[in-house]
N, C-alpha and C positions, 0 to 999 in steps of 0.2 A: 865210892862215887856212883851215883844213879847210872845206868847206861840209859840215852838217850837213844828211838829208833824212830824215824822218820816215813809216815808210809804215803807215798804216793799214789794215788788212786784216779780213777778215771769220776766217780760219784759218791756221796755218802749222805747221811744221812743227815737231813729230813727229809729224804727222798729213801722212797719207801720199794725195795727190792730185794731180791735173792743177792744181791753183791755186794748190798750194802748192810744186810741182817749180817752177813759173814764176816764181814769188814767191822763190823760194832762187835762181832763175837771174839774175834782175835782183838783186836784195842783193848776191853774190858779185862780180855784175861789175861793181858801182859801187863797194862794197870795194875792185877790184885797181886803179880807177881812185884811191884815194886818198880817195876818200867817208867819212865817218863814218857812218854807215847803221844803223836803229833798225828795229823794227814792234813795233807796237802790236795785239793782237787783242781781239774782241770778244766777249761773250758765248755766241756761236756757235763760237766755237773750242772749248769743250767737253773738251778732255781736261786731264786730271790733272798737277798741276808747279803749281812754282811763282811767284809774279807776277812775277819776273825770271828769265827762262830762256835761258840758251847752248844751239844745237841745231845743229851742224854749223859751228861758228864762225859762228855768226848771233845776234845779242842781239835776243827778243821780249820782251816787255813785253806781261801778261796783264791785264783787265778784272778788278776782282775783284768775286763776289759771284755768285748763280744766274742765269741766265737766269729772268727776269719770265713769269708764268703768265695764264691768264685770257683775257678775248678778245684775241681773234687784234692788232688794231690799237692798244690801249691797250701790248699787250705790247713790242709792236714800237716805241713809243714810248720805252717804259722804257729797254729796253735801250740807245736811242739814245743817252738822254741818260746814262743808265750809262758808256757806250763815250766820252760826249764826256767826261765827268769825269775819265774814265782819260789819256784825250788832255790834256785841262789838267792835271791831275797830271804830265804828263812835258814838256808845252813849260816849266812853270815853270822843274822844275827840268832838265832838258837843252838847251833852247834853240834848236831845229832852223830850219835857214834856209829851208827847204820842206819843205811838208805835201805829201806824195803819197798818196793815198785809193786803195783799188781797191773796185769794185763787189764787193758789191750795194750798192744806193742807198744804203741805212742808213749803209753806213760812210763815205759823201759828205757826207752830211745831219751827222752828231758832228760831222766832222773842219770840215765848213765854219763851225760852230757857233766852235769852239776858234780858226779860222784867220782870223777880221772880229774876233774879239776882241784879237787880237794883231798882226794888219796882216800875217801872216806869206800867202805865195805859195802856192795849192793849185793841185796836179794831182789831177783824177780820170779813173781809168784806166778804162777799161769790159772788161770779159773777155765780157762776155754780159748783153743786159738781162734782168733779174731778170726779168718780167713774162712771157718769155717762156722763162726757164730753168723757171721753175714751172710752165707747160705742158707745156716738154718731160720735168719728172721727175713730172706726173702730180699736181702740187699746186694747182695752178689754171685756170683755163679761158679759153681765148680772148675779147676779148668783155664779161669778165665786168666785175660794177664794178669787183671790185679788181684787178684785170688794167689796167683804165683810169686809174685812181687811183694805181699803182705808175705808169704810165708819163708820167703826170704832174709824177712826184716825178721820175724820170726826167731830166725833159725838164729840168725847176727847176735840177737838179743840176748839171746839163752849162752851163745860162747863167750861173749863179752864179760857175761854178771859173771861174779864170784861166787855164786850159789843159786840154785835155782830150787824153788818150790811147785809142786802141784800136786791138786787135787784129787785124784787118781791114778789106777794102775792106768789108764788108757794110754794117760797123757804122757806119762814118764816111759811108758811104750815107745810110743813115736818116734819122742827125743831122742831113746837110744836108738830106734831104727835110724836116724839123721846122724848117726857117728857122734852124740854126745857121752860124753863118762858118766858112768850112772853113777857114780861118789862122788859126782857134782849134784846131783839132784835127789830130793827128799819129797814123800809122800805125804802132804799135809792133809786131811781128808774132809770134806765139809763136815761139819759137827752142830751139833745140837746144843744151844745155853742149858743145863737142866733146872737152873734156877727161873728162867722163863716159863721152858715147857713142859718142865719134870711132874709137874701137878698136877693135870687133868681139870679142867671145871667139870660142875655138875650140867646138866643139860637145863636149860631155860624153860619153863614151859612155853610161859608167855611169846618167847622168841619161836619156838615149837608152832605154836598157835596163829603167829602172826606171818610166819612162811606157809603155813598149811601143811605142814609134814606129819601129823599128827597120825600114828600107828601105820608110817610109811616104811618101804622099805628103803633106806636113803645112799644114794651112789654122791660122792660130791668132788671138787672140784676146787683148790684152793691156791690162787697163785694169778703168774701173768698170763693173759692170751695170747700164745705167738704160734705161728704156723706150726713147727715144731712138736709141738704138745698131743699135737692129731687130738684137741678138743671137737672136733669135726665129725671122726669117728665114733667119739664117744653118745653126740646125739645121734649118729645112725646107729648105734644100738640099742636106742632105746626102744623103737616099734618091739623088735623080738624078745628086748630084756622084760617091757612090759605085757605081751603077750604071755609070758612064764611066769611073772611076778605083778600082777595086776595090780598094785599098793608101789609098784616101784616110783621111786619120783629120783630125779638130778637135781644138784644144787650145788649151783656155778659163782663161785666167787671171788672177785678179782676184775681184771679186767687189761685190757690192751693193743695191740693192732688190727686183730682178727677179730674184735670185741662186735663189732657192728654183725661182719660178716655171720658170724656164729650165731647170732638174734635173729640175722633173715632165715639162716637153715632150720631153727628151732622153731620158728614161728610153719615153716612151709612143713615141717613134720606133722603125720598122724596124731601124734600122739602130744603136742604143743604143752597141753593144760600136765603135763609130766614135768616136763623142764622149767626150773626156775634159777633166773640171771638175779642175783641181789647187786652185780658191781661189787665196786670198789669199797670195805671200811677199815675203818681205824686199826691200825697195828696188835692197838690196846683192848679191841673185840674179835679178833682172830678166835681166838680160844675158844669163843661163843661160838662160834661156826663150826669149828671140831666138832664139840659136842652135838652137833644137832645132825650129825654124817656116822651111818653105821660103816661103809665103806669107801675111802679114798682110792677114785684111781687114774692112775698115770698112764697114760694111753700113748704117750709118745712115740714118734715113729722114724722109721731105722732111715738113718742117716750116719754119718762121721760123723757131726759133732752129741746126735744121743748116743751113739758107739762111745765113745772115747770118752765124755765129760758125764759126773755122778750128779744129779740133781740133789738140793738140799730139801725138801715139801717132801718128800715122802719120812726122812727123817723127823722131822718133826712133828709129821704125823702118829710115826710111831711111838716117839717118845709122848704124846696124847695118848697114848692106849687106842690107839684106831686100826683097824684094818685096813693093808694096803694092798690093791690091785694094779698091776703093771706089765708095760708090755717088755717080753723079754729084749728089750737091746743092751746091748753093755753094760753103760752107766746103770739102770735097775739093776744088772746083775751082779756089780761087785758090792749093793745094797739088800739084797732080797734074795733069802734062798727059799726057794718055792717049796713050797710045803710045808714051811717049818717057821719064818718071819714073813709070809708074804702069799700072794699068788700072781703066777708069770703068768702071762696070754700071749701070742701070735701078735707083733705089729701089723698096723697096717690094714687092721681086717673085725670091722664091724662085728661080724659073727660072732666071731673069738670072744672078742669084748662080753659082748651078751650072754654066752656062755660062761664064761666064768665067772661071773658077777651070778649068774642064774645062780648056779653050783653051791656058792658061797651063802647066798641066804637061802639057802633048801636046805642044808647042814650046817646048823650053827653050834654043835656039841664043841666041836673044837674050836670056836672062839676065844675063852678065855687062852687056852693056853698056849694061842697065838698071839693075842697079845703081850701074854708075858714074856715068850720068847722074843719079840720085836724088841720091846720095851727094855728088856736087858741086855741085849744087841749093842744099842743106842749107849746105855751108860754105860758097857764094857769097853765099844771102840769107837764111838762116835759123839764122845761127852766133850766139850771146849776144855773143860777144866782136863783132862788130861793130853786132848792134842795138841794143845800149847806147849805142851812139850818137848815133841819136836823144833821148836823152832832155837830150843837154848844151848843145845850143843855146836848149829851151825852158827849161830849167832859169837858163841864161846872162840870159835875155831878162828871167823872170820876177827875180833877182837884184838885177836894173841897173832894173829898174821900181820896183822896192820900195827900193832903195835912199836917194832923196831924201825918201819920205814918213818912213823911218828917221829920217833926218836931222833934217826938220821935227817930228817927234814926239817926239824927243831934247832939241829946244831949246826 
């Protein structure tokens, strides 16, 4: 009999992000494993369609009804219990052998709700503690009550599941610092489709031609804008980067809350006619962008949550055959070993930026065999097709546990 796994998620896709490319990367490869594979989104998913929707041969299942208004915490109650209704609406009638939850807590807290009422096996995954994403996009403060009080719920979430997943060493850190069993918890690690990104395009002229990068040296930029990212940094280093690199040019694409703000600072730079903003495009033209970047870099800046959480954009970068520049916090680190798949720089600090970016295209002899080193990287430990992996032993364990109380609840 098929196992049926049910994932509850906060968004997916047609809505185009870092959680939701992750979120299509696990469904697909538990699909080609033979999986019956569902998600459910919540309130927070937010765009238009309907409450059963096909999106790339993926079947989502929508919340239906507004997002709840009002104070902040009564809101966030509703919608939980909105999000778990939708979840008992679909275990009744689809029947899933395991609940897999992804953060943020909320979508832990439904799904655990749906999953003691029906004896059924939950994972909850962590991508990044809420408490500390809201810090970093500038929504909440270190410290604060509800900073303490999310991570509370947090902590609840994680003893309660039957299994806990996450995306790095940072995370699975913590937890154990929090008195969790670490044989409760597994390292899932962001990973790379290779069937998406494993091929490289060739670079466009016309597209070359039509950004003006044409025999530049090119630094680029691919992903969301959020405070976090210290894309801020990266145009204050461009006076000095192109002071050493007179052909250097930026090229920024994407887009998101600092999006505006990052266009006023670029336009007030010396150096303005360096920096180019394309926005936002198609999923389906990424690749095109790669190619038209001799260096991607991640300029991120030190906090808890780039300490603790691995971003996915530099992966995927690498598995393009691209060079990446980053700044040493954490997350880069258990991505990027300097000098060998990458180059680390100083967060936080313009300079640094500039310099190594300078460095980089002043010596280009060892290019290539930095990118093969990245690029092998990628398909050694950070391929989908094998990190899926991980998930069939807990999944095996969770099955064969649940199975006699099945029995005894049966009879």
């Amino acid at each position: 009999m098929t196992t049926r796994i049910l994932h509850v998620l906060d968004h997916s896709l047609p809505l185009q992000s870092g959680y939701t490319f992750r979120t299509r990367a696990i469904l697909r490869a538990q699909m080609g494993k033979g999986w019956d594979v569902r998600g459910v989104t919540g309130h927070r998913h937010g765009a238009p369609g309907p409450l059963e929707q096909v999106v790339d041969g993926l079947r989502f299942h929508r919340t239906p009804g507004e997002a709840a208004t009002g104070n902040a915490l009564l809101r966030e109650w509703r919608d939980i219990a909105a999000h778990a209704d939708a979840i008992e609406a679909l275990v009744q009638r689809w029947r899933p052998d395991i609940i897999h939850a992804h953060s943020p807590v909320l979508n832990a807290i439904a799904a655990q709700r749906v999953a003691r009422r029906h004896g059924i096996p939950l994972v909850y995954e962590i991508r990044a503690f809420w408490e500390d994403a809201a810090v970093g996009n500038g929504t909440g403060a270190q410290g604060s009550p509800r900073y303490w009080l999310t991570r509370q719920l947090e902590t609840h979430a994680v003893r309660s599941a039957d299994a806990v997943a996450v995306i790095c060493e940072g995370l699975r850190s913590d937890l154990i610092a929090r008195g969790i069993d670490a044989r409760k918890i597994i390292v899932s690690p962001n990973g790379v489709d290779m069937d998406q990104f494993g091929a490289p395009v060739a670079r466009d002229p016309a597209l070359t031609t039509k950004l003006g990068l044409e025999g530049a040296d090119v630094v680029g930029f691919i992903g969301s804008f959020y405070d976090y990212e210290g894309l801020d940094d990266l145009i204050a280093a461009m006076p000095r980067l192109v002071r050493a690199r007179p052909r250097a040019k930026l090229l920024l694409v994407g887009g998101g809350p600092c999006e505006q703000a990052l266009r006023d600072r670029a336009t007030a730079s010396p150096f303005a006619d360096h920096i180019l903003f394309v926005g936002r495009v198609p999923h389906e033209r990424v690749e095109d962008y790669y190619a038209q970047v001799d260096v991607l870099a991640y300029p991120r800046k030190a906090m808890r949550l780039t300490d603790l959480v691995t971003p996915l954009k530099p992966l995927e970068a690498m598995a393009q055959g691209r060079l990446v520049a980053a700044s040493s916090v954490g997350g880069h680190r258990e991505l990027i070993e300097d000098g060998v798949t990458g180059t680390l720089f100083a967060p936080d600090d313009p300079a640094a930026i500039a310099a190594a970016l300078a460095d980089m295209f002043a010596d280009r002899h060892f290019w290539e065999e930095r990118r093969v080193a990245a690029r092998a990287f990628v398909e050694r430990e950070r391929n989908w097709a094998s990190n899926i992996l991980r998930y069939e032993p807990v999944y095996q364990r969770l099955l064969a546990s649940a199975a006699p109380d099945a029995r005894a609840a049966a009879a």
